[in-house]
VEXKEMAR-194837 format. One record per residue: x, y, z of N, C-alpha, C, O in turn; residue in one letter. Coordinates in steps of 0.001 Angstrom, whole numbers, padded with zeros to 6 digits, always signed. Example, Ala and Ser with C-alpha at 12.3 -4.5 7.8 and 13.67 -1.06 7.14 Angstrom:
<pts>
+013190-005690+007800+012300-004500+007800+013200-003300+007800+014236-003319+008465A+012850-002250+007080+013670-001060+007140+012900+000030+007870+013409+001138+008039S
</pts>
This chain:
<pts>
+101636-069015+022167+101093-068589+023458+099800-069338+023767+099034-069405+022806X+099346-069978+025018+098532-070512+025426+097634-069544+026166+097853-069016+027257X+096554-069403+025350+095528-068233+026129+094373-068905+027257+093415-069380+026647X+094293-069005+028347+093336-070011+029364+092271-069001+029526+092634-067835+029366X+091152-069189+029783+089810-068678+030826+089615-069273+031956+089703-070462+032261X+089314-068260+032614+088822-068908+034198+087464-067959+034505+087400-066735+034618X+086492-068888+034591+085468-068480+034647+084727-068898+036107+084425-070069+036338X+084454-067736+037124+084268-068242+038519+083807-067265+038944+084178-066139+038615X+082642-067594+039999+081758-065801+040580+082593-065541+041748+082530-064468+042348X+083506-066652+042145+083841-066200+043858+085757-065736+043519+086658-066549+043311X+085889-064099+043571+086979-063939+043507+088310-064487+044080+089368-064519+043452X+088161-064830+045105+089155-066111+045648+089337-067499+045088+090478-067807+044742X+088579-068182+044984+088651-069269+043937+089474-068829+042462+090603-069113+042063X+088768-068304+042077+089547-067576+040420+091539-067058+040726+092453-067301+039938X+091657-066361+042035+092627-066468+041867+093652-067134+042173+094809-067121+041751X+092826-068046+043382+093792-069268+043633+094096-070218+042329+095192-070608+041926X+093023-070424+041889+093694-071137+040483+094181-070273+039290+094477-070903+038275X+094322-068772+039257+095221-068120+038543+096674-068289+038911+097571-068088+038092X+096859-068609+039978+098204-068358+040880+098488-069942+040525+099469-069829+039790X+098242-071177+040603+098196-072086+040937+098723-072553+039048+099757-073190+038846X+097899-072140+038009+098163-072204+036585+099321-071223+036448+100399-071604+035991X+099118-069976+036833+100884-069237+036276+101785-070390+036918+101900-071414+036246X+102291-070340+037880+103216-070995+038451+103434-072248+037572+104500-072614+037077X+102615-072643+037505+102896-074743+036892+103438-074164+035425+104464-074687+034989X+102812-073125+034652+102915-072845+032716+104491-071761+033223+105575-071918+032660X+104334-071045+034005+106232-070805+034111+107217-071311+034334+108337-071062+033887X+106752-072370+035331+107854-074092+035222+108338-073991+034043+109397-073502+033649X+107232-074639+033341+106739-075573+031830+107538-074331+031012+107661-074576+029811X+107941-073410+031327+108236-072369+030091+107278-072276+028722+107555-072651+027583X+106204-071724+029163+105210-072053+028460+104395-070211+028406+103705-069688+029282X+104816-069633+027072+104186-068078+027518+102476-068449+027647+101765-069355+027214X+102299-067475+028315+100623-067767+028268+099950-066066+028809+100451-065077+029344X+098683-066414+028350+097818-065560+029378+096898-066091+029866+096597-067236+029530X+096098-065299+030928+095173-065743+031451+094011-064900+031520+094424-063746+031640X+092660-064926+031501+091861-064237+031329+090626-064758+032614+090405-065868+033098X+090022-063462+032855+089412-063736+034361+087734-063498+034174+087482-062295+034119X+087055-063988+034111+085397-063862+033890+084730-064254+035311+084826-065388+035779X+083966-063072+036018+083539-063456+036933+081821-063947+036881+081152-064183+037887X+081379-064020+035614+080739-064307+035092+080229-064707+033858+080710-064161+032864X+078940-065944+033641+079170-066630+031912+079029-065389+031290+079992-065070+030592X+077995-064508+031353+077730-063685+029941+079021-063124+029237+079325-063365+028068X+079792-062282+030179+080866-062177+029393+081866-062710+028957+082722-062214+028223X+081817-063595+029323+082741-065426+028730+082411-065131+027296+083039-064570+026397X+080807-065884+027396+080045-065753+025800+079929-065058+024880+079708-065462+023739X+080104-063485+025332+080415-062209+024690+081445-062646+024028+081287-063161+022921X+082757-062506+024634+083915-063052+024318+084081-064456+023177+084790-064396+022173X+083335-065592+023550+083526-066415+022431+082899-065578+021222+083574-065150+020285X+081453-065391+021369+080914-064726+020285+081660-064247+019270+081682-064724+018135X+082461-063026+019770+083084-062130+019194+084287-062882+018433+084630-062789+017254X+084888-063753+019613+085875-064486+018487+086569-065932+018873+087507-066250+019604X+085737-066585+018107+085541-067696+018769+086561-068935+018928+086357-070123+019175X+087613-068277+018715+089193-068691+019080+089466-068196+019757+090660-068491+019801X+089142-066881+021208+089801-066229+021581+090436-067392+023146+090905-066920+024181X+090332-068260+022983+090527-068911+024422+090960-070294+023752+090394-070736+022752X+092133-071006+024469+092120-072328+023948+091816-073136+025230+091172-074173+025066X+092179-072814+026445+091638-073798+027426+090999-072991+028602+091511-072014+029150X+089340-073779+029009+088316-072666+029771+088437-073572+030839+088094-074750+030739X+088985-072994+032018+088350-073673+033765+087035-073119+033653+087028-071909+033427X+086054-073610+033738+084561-073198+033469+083479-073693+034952+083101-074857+035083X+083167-072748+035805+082488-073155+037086+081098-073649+036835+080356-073086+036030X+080742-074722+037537+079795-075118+037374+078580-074317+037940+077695-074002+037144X+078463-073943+039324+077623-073233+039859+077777-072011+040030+077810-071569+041178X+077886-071319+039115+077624-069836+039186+076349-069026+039013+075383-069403+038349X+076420-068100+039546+075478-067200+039845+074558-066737+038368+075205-066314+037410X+072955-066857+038266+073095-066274+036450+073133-067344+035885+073415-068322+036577X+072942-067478+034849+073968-068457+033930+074923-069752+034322+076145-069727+034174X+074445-070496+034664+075430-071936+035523+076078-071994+033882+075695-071554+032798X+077473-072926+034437+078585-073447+033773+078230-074142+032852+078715-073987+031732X+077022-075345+033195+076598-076034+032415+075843-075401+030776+076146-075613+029602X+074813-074602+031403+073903-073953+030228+074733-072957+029614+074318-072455+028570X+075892-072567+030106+076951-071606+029352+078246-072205+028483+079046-071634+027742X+078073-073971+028998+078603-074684+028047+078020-074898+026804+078660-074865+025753X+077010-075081+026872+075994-075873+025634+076102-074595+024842+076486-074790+023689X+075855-073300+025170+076043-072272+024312+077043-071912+023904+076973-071211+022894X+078438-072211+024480+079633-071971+023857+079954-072519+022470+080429-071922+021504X+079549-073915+022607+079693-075666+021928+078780-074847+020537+078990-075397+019456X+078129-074015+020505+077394-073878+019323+078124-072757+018347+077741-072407+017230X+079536-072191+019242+080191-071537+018311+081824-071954+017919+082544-071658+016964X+082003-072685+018993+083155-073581+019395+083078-075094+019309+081949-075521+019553X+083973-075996+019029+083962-077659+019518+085612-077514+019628+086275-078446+020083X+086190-076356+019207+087980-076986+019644+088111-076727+021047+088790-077438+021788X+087145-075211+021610+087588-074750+022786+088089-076117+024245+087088-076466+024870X+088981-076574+024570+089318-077120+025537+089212-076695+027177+089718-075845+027909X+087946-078154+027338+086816-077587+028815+087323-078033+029697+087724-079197+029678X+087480-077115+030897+087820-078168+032015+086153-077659+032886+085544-076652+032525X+085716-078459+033885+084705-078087+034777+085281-078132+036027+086034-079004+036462X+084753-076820+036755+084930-076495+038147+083692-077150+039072+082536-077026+038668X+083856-077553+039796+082492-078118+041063+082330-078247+042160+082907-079297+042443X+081739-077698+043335+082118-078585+044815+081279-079978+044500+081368-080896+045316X+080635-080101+043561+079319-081541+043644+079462-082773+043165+078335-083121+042816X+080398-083818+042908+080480-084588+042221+079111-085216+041124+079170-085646+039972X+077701-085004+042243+076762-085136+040739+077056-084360+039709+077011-084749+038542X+077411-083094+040107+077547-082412+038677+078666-083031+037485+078412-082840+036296X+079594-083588+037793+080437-084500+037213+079935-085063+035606+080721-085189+034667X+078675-085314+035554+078322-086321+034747+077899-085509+033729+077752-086148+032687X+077553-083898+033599+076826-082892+032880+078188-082678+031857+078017-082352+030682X+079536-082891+032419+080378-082830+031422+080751-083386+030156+081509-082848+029349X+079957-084920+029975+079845-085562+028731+079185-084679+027901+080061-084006+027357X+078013-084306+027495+077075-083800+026592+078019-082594+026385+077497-081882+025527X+078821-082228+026674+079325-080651+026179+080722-081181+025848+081533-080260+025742X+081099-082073+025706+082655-082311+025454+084273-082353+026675+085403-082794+026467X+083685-081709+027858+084794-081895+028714+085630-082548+028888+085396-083727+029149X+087041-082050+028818+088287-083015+028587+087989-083487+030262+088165-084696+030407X+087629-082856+031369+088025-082950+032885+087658-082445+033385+087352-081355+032901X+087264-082739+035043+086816-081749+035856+087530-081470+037374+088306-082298+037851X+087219-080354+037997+088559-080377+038991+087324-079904+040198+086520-078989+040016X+087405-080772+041454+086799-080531+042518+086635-079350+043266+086846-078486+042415X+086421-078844+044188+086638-077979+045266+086597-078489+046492+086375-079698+046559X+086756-077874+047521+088220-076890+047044+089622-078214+046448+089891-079412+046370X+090171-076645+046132+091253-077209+044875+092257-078049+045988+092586-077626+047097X+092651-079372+045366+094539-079788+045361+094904-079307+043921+094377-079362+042810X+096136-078776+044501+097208-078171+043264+097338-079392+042357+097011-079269+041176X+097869-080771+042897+098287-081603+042043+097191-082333+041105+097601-083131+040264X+095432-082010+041262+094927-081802+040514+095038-081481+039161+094992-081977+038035X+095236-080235+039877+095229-079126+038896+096279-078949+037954+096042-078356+036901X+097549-079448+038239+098669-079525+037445+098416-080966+036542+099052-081302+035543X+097409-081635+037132+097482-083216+036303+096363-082698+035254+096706-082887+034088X+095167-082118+035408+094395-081475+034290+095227-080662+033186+095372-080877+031983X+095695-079704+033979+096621-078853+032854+097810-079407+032057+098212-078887+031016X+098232-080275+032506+098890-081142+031460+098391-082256+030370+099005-082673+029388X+097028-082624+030865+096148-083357+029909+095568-082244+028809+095347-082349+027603X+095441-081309+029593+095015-080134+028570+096025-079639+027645+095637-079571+026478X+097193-079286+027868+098403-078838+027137+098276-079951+026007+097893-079678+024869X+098575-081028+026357+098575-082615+025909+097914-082855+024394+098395-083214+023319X+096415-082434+024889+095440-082248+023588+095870-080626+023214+095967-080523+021992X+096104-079559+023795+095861-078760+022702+097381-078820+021860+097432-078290+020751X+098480-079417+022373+099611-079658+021392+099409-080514+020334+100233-080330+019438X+098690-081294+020138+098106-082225+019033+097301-081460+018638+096788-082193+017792X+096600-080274+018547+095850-079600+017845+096381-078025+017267+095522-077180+017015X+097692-077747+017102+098604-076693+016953+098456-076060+016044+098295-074846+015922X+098547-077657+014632+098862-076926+013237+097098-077263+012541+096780-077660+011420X+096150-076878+013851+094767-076294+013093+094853-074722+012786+094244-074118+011903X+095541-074329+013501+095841-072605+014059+096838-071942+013364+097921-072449+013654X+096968-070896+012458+097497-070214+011517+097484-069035+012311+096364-068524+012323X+098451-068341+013067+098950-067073+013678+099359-065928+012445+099866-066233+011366X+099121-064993+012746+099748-063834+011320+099635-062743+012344+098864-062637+013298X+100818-061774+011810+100667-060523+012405+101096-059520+011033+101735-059905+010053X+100549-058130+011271+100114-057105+010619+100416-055841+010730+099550-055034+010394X+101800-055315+011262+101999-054553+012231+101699-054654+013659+102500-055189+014426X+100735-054232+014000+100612-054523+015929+099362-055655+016037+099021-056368+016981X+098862-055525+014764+097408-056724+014764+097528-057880+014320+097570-058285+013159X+097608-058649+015725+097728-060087+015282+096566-061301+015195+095801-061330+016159X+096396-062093+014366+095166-062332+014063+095167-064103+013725+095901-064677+012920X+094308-064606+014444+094300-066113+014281+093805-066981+013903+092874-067110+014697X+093707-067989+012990+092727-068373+012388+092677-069884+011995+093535-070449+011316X+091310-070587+012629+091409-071545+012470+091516-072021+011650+090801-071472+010813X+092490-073569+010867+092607-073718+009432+091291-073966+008849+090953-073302+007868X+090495-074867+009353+089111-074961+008826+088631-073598+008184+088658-073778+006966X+088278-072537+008417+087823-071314+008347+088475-070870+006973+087808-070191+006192X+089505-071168+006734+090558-070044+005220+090026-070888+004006+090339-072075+003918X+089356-070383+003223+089334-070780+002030+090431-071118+001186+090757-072265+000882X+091272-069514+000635+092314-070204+000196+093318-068843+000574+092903-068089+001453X+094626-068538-000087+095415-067429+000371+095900-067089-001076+096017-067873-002018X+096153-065770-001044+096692-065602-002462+098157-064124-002237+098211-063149-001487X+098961-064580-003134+100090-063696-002695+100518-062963-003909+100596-063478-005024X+100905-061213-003508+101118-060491-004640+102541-059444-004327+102586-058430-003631X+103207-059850-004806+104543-058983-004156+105042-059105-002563+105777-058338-001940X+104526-060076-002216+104915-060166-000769+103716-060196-000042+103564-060886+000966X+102787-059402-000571+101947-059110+000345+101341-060879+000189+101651-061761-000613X+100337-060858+001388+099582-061990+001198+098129-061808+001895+098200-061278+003003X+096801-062153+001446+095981-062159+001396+095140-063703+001877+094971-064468+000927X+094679-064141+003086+093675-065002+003471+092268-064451+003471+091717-063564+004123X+091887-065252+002547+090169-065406+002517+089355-066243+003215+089419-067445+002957X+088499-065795+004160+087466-066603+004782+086227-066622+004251+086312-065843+003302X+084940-067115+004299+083910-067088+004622+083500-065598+004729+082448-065265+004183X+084294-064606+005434+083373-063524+006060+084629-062511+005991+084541-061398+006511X+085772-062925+005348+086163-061526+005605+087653-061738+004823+087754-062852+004308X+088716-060931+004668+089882-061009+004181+090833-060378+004956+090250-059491+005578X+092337-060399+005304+093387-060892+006117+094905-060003+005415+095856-060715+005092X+094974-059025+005298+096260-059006+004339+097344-058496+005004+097099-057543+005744X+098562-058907+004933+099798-059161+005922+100790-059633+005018+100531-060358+004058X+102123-059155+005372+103384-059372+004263+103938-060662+005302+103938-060778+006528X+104395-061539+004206+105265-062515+003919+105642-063741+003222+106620-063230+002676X+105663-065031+002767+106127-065782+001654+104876-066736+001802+104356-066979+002892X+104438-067261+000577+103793-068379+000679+103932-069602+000407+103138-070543+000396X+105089-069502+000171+106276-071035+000580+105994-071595+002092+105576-072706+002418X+106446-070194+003123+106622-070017+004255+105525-070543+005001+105680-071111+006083X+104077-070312+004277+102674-070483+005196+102614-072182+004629+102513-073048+005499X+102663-072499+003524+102602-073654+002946+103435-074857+003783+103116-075998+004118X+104179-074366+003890+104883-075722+005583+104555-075186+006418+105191-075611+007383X+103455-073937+006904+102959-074234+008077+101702-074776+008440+101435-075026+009616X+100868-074985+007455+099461-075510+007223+099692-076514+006794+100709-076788+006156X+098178-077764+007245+098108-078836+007275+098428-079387+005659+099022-078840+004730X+097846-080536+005759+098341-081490+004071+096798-080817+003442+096607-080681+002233X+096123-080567+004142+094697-079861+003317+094918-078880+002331+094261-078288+001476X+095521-078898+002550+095992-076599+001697+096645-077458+000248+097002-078606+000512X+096778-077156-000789+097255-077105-001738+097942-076025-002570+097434-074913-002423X+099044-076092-003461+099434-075000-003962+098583-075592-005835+098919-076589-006475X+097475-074542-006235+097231-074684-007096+097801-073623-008299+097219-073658-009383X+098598-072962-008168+099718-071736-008869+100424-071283-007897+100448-071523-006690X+101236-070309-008860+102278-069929-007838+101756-068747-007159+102538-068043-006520X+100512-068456-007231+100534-067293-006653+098995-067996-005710+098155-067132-005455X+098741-069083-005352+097745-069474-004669+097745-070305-003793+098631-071121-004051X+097264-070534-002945+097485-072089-002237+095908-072103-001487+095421-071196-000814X+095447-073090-001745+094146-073614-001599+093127-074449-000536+092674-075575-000742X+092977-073930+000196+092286-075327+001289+091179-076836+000312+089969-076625+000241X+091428-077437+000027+090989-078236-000763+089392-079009-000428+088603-079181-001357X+089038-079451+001064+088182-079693+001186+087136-078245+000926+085931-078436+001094X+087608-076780+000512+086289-075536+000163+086281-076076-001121+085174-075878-001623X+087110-076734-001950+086764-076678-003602+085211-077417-003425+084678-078051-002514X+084840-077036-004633+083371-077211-004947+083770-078187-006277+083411-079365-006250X+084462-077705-007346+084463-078855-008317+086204-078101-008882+086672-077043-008460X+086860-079046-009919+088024-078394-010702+087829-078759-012127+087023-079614-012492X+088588-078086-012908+089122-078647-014220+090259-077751-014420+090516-076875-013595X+091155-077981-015785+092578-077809-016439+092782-076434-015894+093907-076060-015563X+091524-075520-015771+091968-073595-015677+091725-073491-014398+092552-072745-013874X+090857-073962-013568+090427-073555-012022+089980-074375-011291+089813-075528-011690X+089649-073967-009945+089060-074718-009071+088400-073676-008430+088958-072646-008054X+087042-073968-008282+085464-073386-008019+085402-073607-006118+085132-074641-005506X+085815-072007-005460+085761-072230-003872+084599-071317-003499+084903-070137-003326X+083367-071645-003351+082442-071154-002651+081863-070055-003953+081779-068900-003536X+081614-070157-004860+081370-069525-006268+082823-068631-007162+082854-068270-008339X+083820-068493-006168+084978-068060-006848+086001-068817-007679+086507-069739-007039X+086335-068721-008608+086919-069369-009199+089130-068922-009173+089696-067871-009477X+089514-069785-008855+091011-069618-008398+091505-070523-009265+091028-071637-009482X+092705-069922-009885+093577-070399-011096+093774-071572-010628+093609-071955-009469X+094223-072303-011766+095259-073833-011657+096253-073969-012786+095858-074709-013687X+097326-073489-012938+098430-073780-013765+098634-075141-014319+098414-076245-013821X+098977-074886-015153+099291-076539-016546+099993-077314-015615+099576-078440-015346X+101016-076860-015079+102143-077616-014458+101337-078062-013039+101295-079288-012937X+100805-077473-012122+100447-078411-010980+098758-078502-011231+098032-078382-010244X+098314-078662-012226+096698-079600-012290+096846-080723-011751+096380-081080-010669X+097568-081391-012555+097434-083158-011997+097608-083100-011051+096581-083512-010513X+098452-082777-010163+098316-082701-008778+097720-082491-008028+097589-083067-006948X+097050-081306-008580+096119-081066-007799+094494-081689-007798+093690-081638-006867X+094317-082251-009075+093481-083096-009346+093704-084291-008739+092726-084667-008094X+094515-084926-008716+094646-086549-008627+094699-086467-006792+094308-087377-006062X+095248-085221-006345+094374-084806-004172+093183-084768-004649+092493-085633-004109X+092503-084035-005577+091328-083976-004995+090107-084985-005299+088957-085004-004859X+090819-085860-006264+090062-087184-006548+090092-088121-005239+089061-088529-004704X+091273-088389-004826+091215-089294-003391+090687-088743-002564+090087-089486-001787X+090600-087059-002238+089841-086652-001220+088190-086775-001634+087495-087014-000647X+087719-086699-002437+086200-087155-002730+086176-088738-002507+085237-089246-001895X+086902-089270-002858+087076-090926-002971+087031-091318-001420+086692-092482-001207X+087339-090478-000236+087611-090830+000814+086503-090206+001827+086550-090401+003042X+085702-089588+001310+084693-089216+001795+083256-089773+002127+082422-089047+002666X
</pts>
């Protein structure tokens, strides 16, 4: 599912390009939602809280409060995947979109075919950025997580367990299953582990050291897992 923001003070604008994005992503057969901010603060609330919650932001430049611009630079300090588009009647404003990362910016008032040529540059990049994103659900709680972020995952009867930085994840299913869905980063260092490799801190024959924890390494896949993580230091 493709989750968008539209961030705009003038309720007509916001929904002409709500109307204008459903239509083109129901073509595209493309599930999505859309989310409506008639202002930055609660945009920022929103990243704050979770800072995947949006993969592509129509973001207005001149809004009321808080302009687009200074609500970019603050996003960028919890985000760099979020995918920007900028809203403007001003073409000077155009140029404020480098320093914050903007894939694009879309004039006012809107042409549709704009807007369908952005949103496909946008789809574009965030489909080349897919398998950063690890989806899990939990019963009704579904929960997303950037691959960067997982230390490592560990599985016990089915159940399975992701560790972050800040918190832990536990949800039934195989870790065969997650292992072809995550990047070449992840490693299986036992059978009951699989590892993001750039968190290791150091290894030898019994473990590998992720952020002061220490996580098994079986006789049978050391070398392997040693001889990744020699080229990955080697390549650094």
């Amino acid at each position: 599912m493709v989750v968008i923001g539209i961030c705009d003070d003038e309720k007509q604008q916001r929904g002409q390009l709500q109307k204008t994005i459903g239509t083109y992503l129901q073509l595209a057969g493309e599930e999505y939602e859309i989310r409506m901010y008639p202002e930055a603060e609660q945009l920022l609330k929103d990243i704050k809280k979770d800072r995947n919650c949006l993969d592509i932001l129509f973001l207005d430049i001149e809004l009321g409060g808080m302009n687009g611009v200074e609500a970019a630079r603050v996003l960028r300090r919890y985000t760099r995947d979020l995918i920007l588009v900028f809203i403007t009647g001003y073409e000077d404003y155009v140029f404020n979109g480098y320093e914050v990362g903007a894939l694009n910016y879309i004039m006012k008032p809107y042409r549709q075919e704009k807007i369908k040529e952005v949103l496909r540059e946008a789809l574009l990049r965030l489909d080349k950025c897919k398998d950063h994103y690890l989806t899990v659900q939990n019963g009704t709680q579904i929960c997303r997580f950037h691959t960067k972020d997982i230390l490592y995952l560990t599985s016990d009867l089915r159940k399975i367990t992701i560790f972050t930085r800040d918190a832990a994840f536990e949800f039934y299913g195989k870790l065969s299953d997650l292992e072809q869905k995550l990047p070449s980063t992840f490693v299986r260092t036992h059978q009951r582990y699989l590892v993001n490799l750039p968190e290791v801190e150091r290894i030898d024959n019994k473990c590998a050291v992720i952020h002061g924890k220490a996580v098994p390494v079986s006789k049978s896949r050391y070398q392997e897992v040693a001889g990744r993580f020699a080229r990955m230091m080697l390549e650094m």
